[in-house]
mmCIF entry with sequence, helices, sheets and N, C-alpha, C, O atoms, coordinates in Angstrom:
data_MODEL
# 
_entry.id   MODEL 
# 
_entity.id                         1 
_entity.type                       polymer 
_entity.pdbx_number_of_molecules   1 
# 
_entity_poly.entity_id                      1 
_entity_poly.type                           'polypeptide(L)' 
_entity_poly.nstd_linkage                   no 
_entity_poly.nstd_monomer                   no 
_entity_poly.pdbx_seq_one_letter_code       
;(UNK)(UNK)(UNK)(UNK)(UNK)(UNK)(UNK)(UNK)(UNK)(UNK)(UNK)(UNK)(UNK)(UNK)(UNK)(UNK)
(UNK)(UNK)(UNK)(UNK)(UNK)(UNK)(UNK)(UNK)(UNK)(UNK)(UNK)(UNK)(UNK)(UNK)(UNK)(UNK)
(UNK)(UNK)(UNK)(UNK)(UNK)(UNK)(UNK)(UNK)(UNK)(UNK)(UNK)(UNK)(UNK)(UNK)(UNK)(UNK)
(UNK)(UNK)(UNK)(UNK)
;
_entity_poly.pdbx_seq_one_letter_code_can   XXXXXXXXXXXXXXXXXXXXXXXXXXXXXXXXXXXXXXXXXXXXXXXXXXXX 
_entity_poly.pdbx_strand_id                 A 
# 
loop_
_entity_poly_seq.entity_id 
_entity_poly_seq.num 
_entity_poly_seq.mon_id 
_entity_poly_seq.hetero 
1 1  UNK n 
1 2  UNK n 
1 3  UNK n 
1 4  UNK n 
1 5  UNK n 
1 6  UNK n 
1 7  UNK n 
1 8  UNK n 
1 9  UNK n 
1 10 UNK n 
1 11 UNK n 
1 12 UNK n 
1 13 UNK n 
1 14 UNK n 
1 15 UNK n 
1 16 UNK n 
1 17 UNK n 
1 18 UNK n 
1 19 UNK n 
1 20 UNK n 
1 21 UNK n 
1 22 UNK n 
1 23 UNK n 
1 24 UNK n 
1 25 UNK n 
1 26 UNK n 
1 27 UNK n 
1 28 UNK n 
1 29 UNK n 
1 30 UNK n 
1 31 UNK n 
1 32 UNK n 
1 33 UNK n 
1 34 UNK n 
1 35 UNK n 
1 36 UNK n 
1 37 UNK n 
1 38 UNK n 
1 39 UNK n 
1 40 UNK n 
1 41 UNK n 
1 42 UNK n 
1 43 UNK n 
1 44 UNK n 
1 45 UNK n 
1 46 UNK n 
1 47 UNK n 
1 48 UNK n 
1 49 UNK n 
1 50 UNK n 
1 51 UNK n 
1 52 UNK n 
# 
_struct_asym.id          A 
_struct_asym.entity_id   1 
# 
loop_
_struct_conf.conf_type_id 
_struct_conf.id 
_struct_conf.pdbx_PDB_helix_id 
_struct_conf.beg_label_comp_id 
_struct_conf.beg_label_asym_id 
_struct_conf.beg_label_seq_id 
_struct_conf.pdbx_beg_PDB_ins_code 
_struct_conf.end_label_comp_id 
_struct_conf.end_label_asym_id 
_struct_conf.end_label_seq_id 
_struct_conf.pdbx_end_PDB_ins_code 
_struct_conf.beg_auth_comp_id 
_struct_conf.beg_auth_asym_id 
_struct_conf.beg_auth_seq_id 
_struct_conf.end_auth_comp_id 
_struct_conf.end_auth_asym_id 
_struct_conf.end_auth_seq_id 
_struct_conf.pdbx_PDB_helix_class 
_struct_conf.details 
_struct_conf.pdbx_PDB_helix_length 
HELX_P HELX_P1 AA1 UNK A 3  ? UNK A 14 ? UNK A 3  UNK A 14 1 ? 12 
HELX_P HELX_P2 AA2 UNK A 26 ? UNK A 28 ? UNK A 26 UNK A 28 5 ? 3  
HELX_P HELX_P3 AA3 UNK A 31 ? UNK A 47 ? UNK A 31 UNK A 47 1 ? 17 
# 
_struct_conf_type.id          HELX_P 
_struct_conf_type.criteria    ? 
_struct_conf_type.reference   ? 
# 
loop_
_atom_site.group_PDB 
_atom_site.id 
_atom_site.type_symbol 
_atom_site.label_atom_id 
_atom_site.label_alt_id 
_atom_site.label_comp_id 
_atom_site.label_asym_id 
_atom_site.label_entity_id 
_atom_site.label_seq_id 
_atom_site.pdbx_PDB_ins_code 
_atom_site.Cartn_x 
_atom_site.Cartn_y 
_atom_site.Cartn_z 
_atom_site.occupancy 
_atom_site.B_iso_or_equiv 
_atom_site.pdbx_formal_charge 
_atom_site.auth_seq_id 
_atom_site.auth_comp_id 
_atom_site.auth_asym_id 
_atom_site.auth_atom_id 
_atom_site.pdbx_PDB_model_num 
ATOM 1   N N  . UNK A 1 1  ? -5.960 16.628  10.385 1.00 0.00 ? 1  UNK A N  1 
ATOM 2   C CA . UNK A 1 1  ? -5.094 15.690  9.690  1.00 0.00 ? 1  UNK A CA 1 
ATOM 3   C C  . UNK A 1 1  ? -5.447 15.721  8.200  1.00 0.00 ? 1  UNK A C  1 
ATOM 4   O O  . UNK A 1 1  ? -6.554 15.228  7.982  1.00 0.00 ? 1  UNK A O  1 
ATOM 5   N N  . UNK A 1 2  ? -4.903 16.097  7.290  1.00 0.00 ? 2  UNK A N  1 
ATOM 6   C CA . UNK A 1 2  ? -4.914 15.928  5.746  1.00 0.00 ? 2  UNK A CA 1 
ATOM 7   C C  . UNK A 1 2  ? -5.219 14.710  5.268  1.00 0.00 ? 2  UNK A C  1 
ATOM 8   O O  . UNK A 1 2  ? -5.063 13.656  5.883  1.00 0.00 ? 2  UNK A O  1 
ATOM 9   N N  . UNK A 1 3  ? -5.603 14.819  4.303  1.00 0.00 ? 3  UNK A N  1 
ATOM 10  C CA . UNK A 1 3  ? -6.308 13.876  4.046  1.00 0.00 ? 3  UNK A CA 1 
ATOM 11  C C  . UNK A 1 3  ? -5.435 12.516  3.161  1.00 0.00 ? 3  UNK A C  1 
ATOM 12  O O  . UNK A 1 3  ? -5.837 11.355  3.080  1.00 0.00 ? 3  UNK A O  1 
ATOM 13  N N  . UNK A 1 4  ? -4.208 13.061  2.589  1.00 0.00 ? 4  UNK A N  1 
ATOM 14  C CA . UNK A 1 4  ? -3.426 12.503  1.836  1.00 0.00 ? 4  UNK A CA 1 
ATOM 15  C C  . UNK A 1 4  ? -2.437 11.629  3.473  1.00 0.00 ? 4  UNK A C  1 
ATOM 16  O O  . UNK A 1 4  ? -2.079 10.457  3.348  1.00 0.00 ? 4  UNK A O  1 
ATOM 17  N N  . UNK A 1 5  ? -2.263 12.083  4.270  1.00 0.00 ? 5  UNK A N  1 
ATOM 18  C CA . UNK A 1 5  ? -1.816 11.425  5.536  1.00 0.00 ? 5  UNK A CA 1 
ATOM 19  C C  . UNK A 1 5  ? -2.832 9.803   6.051  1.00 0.00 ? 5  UNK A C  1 
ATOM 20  O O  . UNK A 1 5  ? -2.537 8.654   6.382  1.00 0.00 ? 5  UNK A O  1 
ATOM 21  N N  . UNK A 1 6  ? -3.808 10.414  5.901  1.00 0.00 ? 6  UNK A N  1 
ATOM 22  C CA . UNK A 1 6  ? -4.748 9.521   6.201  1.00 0.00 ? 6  UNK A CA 1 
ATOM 23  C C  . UNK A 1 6  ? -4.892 7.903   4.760  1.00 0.00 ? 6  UNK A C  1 
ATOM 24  O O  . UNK A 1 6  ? -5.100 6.710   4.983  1.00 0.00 ? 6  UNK A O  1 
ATOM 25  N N  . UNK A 1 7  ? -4.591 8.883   2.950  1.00 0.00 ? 7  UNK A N  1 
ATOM 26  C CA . UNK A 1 7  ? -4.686 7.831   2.724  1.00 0.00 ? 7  UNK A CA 1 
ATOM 27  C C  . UNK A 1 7  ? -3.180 6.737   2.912  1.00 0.00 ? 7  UNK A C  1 
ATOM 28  O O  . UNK A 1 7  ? -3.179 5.506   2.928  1.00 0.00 ? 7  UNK A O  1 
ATOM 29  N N  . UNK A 1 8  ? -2.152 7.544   3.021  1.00 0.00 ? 8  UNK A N  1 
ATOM 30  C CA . UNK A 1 8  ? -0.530 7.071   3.002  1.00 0.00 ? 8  UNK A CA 1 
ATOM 31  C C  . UNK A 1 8  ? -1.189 6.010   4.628  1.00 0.00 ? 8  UNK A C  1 
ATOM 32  O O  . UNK A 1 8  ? -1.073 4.784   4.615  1.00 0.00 ? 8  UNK A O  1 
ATOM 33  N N  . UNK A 1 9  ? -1.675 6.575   5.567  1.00 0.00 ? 9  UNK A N  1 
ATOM 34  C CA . UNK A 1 9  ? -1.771 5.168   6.805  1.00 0.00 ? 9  UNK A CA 1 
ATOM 35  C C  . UNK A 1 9  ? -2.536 3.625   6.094  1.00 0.00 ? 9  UNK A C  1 
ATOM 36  O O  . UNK A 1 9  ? -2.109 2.478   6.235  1.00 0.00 ? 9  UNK A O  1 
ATOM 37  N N  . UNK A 1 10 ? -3.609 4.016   5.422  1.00 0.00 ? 10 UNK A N  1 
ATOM 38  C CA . UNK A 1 10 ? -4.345 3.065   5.231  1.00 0.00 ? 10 UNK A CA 1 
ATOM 39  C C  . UNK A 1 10 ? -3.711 2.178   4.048  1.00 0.00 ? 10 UNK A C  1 
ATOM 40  O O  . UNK A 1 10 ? -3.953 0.984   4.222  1.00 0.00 ? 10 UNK A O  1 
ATOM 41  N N  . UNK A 1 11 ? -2.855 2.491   2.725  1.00 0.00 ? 11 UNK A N  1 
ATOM 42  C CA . UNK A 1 11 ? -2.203 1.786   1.934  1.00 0.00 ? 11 UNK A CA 1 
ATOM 43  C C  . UNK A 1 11 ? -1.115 1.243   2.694  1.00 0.00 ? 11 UNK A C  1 
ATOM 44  O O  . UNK A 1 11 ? -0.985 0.026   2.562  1.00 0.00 ? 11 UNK A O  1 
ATOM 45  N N  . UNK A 1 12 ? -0.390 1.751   3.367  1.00 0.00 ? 12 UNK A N  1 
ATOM 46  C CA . UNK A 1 12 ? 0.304  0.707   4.256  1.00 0.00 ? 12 UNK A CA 1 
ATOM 47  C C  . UNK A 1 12 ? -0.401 -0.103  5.471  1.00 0.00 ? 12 UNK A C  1 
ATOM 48  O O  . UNK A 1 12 ? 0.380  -0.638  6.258  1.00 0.00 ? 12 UNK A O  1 
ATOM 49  N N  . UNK A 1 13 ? -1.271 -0.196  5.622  1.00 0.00 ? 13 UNK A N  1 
ATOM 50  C CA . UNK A 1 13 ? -2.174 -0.923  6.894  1.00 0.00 ? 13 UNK A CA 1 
ATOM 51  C C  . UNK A 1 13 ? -2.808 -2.274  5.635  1.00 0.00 ? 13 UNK A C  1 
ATOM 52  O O  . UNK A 1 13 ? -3.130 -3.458  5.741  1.00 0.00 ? 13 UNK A O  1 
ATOM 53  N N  . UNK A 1 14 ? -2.722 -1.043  4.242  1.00 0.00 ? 14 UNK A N  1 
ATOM 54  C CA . UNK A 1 14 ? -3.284 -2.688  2.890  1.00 0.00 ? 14 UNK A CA 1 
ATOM 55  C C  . UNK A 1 14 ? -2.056 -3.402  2.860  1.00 0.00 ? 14 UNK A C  1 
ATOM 56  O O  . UNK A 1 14 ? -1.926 -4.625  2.834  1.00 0.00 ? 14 UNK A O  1 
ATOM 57  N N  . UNK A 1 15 ? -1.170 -2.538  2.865  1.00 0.00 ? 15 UNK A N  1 
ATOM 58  C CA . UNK A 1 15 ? -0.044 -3.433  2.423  1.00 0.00 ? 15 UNK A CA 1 
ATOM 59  C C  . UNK A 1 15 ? 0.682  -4.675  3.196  1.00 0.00 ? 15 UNK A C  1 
ATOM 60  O O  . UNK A 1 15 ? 1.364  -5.474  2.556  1.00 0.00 ? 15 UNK A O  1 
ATOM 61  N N  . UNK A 1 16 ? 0.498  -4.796  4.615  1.00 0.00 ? 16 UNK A N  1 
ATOM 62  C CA . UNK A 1 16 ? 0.931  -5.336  5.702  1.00 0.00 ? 16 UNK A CA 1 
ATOM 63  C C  . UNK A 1 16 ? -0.026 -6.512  5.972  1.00 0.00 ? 16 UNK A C  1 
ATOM 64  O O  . UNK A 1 16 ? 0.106  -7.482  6.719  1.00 0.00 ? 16 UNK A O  1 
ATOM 65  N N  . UNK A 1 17 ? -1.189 -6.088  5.016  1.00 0.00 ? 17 UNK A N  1 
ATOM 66  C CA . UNK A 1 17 ? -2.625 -7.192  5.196  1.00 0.00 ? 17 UNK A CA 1 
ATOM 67  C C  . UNK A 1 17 ? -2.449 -7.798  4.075  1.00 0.00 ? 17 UNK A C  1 
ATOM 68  O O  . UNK A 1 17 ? -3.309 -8.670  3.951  1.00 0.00 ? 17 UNK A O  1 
ATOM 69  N N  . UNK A 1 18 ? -1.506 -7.736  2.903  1.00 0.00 ? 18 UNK A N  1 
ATOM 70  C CA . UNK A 1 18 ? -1.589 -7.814  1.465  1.00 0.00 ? 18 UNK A CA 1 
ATOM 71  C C  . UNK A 1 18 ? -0.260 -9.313  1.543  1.00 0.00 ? 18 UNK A C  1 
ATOM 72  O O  . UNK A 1 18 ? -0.209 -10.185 0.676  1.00 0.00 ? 18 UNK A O  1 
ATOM 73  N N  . UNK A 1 19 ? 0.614  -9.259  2.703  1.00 0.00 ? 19 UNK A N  1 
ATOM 74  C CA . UNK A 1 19 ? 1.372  -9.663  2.540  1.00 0.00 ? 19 UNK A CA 1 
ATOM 75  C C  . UNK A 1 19 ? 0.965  -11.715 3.329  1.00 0.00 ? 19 UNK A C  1 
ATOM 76  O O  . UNK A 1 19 ? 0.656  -12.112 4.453  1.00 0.00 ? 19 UNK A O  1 
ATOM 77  N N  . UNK A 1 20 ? 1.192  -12.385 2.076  1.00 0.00 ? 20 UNK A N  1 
ATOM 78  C CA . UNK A 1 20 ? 1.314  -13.884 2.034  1.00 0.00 ? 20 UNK A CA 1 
ATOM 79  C C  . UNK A 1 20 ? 1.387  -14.354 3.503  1.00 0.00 ? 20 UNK A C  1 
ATOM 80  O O  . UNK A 1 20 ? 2.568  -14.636 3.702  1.00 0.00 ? 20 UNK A O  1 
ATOM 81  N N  . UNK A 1 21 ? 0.916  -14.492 4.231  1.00 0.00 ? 21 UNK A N  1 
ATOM 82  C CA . UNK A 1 21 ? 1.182  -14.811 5.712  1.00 0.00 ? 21 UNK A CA 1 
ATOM 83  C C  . UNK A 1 21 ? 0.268  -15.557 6.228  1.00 0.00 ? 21 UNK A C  1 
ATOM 84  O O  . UNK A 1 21 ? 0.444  -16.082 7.328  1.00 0.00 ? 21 UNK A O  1 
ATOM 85  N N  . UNK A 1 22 ? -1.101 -15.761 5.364  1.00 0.00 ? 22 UNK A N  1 
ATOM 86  C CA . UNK A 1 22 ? -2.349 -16.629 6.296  1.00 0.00 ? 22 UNK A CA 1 
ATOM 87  C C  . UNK A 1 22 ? -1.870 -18.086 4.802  1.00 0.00 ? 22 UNK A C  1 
ATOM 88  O O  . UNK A 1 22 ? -1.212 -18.134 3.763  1.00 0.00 ? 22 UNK A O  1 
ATOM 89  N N  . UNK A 1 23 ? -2.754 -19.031 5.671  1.00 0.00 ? 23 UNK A N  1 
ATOM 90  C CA . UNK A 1 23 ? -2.484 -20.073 4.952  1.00 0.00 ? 23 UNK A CA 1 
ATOM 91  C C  . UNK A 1 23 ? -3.547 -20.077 3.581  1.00 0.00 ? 23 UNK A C  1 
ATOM 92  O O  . UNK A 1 23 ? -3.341 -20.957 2.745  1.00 0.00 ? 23 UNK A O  1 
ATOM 93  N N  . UNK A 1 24 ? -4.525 -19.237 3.375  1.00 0.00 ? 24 UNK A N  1 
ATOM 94  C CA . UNK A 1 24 ? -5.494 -19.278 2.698  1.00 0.00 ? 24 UNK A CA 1 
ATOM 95  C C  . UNK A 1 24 ? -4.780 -18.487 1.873  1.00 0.00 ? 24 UNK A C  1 
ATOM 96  O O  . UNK A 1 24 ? -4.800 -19.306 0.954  1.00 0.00 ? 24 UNK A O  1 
ATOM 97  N N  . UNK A 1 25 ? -4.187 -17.620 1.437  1.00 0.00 ? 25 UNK A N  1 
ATOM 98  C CA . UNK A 1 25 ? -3.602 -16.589 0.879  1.00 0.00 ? 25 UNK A CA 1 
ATOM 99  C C  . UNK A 1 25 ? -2.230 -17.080 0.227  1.00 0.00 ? 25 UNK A C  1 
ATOM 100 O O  . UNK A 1 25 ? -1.908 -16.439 -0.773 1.00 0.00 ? 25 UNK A O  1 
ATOM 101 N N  . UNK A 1 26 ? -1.613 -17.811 0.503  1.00 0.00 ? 26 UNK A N  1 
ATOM 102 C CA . UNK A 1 26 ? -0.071 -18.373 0.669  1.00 0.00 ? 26 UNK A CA 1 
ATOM 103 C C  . UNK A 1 26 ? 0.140  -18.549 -1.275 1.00 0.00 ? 26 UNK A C  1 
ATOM 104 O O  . UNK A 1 26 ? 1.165  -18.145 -1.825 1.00 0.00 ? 26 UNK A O  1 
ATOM 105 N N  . UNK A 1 27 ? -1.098 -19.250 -2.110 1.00 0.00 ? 27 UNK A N  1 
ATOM 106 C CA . UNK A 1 27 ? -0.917 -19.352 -3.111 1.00 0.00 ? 27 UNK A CA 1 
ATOM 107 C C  . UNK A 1 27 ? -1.164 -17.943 -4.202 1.00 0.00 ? 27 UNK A C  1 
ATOM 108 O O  . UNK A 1 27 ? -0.882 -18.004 -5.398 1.00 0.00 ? 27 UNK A O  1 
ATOM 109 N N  . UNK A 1 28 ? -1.621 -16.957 -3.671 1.00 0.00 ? 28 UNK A N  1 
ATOM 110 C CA . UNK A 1 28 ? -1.452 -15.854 -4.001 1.00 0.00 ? 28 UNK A CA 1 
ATOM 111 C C  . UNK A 1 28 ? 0.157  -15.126 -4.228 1.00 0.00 ? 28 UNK A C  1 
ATOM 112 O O  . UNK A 1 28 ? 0.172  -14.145 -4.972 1.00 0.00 ? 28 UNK A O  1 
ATOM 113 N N  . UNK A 1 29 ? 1.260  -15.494 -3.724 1.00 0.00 ? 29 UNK A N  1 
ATOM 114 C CA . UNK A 1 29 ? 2.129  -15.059 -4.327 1.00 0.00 ? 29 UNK A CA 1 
ATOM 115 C C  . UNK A 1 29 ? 2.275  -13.578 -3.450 1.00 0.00 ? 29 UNK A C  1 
ATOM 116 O O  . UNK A 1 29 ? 1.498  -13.066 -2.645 1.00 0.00 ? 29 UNK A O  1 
ATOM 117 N N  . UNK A 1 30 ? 3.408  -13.190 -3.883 1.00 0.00 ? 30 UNK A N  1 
ATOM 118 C CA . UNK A 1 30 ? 3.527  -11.368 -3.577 1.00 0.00 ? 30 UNK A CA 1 
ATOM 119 C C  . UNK A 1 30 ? 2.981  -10.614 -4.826 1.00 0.00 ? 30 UNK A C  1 
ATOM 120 O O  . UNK A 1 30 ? 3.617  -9.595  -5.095 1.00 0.00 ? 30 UNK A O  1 
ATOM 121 N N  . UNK A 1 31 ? 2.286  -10.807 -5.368 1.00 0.00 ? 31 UNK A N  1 
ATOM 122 C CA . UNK A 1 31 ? 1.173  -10.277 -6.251 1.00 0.00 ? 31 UNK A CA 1 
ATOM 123 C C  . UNK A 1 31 ? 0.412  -8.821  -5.577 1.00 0.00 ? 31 UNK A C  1 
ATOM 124 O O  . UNK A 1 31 ? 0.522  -7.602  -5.703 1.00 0.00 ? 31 UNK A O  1 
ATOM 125 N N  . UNK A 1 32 ? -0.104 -9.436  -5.090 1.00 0.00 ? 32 UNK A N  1 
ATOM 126 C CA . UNK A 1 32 ? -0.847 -8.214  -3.849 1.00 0.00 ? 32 UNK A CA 1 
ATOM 127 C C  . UNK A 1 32 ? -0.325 -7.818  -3.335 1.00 0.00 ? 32 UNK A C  1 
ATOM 128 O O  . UNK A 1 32 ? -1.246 -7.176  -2.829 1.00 0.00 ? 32 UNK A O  1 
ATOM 129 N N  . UNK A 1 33 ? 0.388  -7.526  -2.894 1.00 0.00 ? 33 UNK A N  1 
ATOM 130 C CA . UNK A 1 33 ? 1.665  -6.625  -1.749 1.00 0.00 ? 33 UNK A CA 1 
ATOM 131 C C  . UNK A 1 33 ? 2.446  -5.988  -3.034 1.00 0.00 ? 33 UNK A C  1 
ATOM 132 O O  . UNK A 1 33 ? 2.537  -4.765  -3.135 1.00 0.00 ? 33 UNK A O  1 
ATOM 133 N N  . UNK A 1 34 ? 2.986  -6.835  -3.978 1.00 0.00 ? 34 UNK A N  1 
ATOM 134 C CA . UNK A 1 34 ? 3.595  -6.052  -4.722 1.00 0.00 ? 34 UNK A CA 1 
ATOM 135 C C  . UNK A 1 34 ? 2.781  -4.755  -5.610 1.00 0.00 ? 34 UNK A C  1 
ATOM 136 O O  . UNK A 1 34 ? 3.421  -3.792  -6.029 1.00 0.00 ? 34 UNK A O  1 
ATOM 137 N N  . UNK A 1 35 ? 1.347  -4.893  -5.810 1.00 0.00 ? 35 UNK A N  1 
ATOM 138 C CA . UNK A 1 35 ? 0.816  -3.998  -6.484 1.00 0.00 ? 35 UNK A CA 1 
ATOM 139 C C  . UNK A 1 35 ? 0.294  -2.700  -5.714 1.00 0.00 ? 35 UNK A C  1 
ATOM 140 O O  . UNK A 1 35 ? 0.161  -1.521  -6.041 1.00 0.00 ? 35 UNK A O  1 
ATOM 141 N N  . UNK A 1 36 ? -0.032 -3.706  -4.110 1.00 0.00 ? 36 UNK A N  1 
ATOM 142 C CA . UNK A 1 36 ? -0.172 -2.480  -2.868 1.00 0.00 ? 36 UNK A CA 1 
ATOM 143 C C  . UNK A 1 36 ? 1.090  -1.698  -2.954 1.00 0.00 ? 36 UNK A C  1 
ATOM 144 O O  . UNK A 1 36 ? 0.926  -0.547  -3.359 1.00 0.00 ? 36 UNK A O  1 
ATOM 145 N N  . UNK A 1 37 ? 1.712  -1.874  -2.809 1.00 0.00 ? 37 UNK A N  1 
ATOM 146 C CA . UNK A 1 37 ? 3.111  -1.202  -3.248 1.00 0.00 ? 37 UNK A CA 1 
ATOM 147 C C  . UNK A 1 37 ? 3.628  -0.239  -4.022 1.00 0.00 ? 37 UNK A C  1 
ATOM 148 O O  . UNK A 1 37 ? 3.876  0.914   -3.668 1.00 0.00 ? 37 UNK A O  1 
ATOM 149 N N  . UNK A 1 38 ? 3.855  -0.906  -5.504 1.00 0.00 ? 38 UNK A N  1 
ATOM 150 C CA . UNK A 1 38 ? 3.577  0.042   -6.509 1.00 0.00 ? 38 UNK A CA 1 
ATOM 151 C C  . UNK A 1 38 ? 2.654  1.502   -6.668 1.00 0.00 ? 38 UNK A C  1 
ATOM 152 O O  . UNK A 1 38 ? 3.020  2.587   -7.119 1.00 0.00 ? 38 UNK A O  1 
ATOM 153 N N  . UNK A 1 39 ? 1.180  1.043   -6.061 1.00 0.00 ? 39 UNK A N  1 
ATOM 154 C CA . UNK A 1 39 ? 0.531  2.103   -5.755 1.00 0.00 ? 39 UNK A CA 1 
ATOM 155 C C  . UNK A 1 39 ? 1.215  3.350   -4.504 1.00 0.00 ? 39 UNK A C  1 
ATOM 156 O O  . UNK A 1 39 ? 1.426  4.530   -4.788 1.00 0.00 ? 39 UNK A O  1 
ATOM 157 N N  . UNK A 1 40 ? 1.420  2.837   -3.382 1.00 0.00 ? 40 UNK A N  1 
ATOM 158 C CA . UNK A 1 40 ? 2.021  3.462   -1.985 1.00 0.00 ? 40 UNK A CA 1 
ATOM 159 C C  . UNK A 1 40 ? 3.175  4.397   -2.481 1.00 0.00 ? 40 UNK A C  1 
ATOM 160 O O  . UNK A 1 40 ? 3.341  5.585   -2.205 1.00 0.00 ? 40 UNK A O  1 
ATOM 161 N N  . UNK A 1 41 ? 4.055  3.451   -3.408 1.00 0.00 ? 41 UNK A N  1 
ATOM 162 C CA . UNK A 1 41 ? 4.893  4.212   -3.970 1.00 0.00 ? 41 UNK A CA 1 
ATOM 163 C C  . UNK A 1 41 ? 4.649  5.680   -4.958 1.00 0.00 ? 41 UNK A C  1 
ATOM 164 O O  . UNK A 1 41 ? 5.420  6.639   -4.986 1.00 0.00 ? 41 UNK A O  1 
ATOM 165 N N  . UNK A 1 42 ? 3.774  5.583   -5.484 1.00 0.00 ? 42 UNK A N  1 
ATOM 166 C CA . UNK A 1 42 ? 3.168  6.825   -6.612 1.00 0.00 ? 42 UNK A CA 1 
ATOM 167 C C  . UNK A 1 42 ? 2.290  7.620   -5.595 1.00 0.00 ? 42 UNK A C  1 
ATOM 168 O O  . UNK A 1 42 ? 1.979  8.781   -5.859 1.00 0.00 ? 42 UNK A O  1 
ATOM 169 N N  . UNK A 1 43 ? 1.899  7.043   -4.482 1.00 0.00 ? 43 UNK A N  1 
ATOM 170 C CA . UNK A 1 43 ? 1.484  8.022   -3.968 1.00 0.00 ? 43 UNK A CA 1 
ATOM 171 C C  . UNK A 1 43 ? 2.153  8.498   -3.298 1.00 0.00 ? 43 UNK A C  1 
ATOM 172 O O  . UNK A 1 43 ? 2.016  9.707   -3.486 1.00 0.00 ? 43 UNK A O  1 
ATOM 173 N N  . UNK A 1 44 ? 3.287  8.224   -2.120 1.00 0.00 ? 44 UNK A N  1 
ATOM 174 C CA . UNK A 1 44 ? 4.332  8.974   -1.707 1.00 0.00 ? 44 UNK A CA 1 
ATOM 175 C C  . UNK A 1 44 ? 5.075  9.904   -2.952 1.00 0.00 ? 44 UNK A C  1 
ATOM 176 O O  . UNK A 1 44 ? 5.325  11.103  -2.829 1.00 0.00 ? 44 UNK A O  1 
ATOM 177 N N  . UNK A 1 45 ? 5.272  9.354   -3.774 1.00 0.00 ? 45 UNK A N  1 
ATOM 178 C CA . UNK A 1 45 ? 5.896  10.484  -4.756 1.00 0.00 ? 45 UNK A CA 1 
ATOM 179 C C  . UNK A 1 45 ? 5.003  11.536  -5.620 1.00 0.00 ? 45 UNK A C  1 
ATOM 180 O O  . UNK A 1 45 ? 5.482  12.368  -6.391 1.00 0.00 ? 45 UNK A O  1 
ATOM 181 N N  . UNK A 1 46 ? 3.965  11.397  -5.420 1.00 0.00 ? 46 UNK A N  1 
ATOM 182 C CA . UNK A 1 46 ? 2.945  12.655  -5.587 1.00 0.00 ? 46 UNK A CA 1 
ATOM 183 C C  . UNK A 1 46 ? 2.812  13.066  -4.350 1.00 0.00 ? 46 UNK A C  1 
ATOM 184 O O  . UNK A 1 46 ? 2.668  14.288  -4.382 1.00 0.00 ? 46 UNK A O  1 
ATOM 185 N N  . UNK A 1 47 ? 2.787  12.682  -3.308 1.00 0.00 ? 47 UNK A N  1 
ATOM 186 C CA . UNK A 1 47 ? 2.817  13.313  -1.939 1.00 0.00 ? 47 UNK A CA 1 
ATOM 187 C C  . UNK A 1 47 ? 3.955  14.561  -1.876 1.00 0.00 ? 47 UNK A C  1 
ATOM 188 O O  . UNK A 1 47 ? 3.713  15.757  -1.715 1.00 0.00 ? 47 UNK A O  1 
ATOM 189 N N  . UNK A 1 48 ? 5.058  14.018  -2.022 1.00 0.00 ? 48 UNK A N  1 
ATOM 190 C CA . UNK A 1 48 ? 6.420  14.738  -2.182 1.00 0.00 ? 48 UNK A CA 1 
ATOM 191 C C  . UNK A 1 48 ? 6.849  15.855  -3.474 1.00 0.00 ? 48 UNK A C  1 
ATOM 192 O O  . UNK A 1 48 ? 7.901  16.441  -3.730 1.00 0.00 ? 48 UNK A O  1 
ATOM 193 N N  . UNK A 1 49 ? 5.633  15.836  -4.070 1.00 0.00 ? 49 UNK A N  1 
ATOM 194 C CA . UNK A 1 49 ? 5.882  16.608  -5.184 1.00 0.00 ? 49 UNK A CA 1 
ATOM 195 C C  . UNK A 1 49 ? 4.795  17.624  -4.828 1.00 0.00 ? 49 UNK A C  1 
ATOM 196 O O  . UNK A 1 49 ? 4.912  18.815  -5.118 1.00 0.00 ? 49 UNK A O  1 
ATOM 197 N N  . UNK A 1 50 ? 3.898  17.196  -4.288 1.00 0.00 ? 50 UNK A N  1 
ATOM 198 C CA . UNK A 1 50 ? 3.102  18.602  -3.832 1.00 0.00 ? 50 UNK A CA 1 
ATOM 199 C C  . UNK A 1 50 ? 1.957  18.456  -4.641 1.00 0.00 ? 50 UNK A C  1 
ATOM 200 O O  . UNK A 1 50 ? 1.473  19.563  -4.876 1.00 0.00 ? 50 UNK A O  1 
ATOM 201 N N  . UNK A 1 51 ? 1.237  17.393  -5.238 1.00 0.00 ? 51 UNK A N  1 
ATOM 202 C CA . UNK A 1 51 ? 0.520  17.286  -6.080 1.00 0.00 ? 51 UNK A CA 1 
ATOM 203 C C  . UNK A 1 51 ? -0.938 16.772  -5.549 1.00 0.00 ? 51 UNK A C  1 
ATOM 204 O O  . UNK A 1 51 ? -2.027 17.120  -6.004 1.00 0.00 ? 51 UNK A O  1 
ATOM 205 N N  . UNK A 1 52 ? -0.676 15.777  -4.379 1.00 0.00 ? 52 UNK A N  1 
ATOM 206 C CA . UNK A 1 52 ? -1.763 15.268  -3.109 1.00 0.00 ? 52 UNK A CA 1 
ATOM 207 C C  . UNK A 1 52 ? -1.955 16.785  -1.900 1.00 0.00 ? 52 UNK A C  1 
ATOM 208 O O  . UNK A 1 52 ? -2.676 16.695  -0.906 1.00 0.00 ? 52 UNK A O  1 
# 
C-alpha cells in the first residue's frame, strides 16, 4: 500500500474526528474540520498530479 494512500485514509479519519459533534468541542466552530480539509484537499490534488 503506498504510502500517500495511507496518508489520504488518516486525514479523512482527522477530518470526521475534527468535526463539532462532542459537547466539549461544540465551541470550537468548523475551524478544525475546515482546516483538516483544506489540507485533504492539497493533498488529493498533489495526489492527482503525480507529485505524492
Amino acid at each position: 500500500m503506498p504510502i500517500s494512500t495511507i496518508v489520504i485514509i488518516v486525514l479523512i479519519l482527522v477530518l470526521i474526528g475534527a468535526v463539532p459533534a462532542w459537547p466539549h468541542s461544540r465551541s470550537w466552530g468548523y475551524g478544525p474540520a475546515g482546516i483538516i480539509g483544506a489540507v485533504l484537499v492539497i493533498v488529493l490534488v498533489l495526489l492527482l498530479m503525480g507529485r505524492i
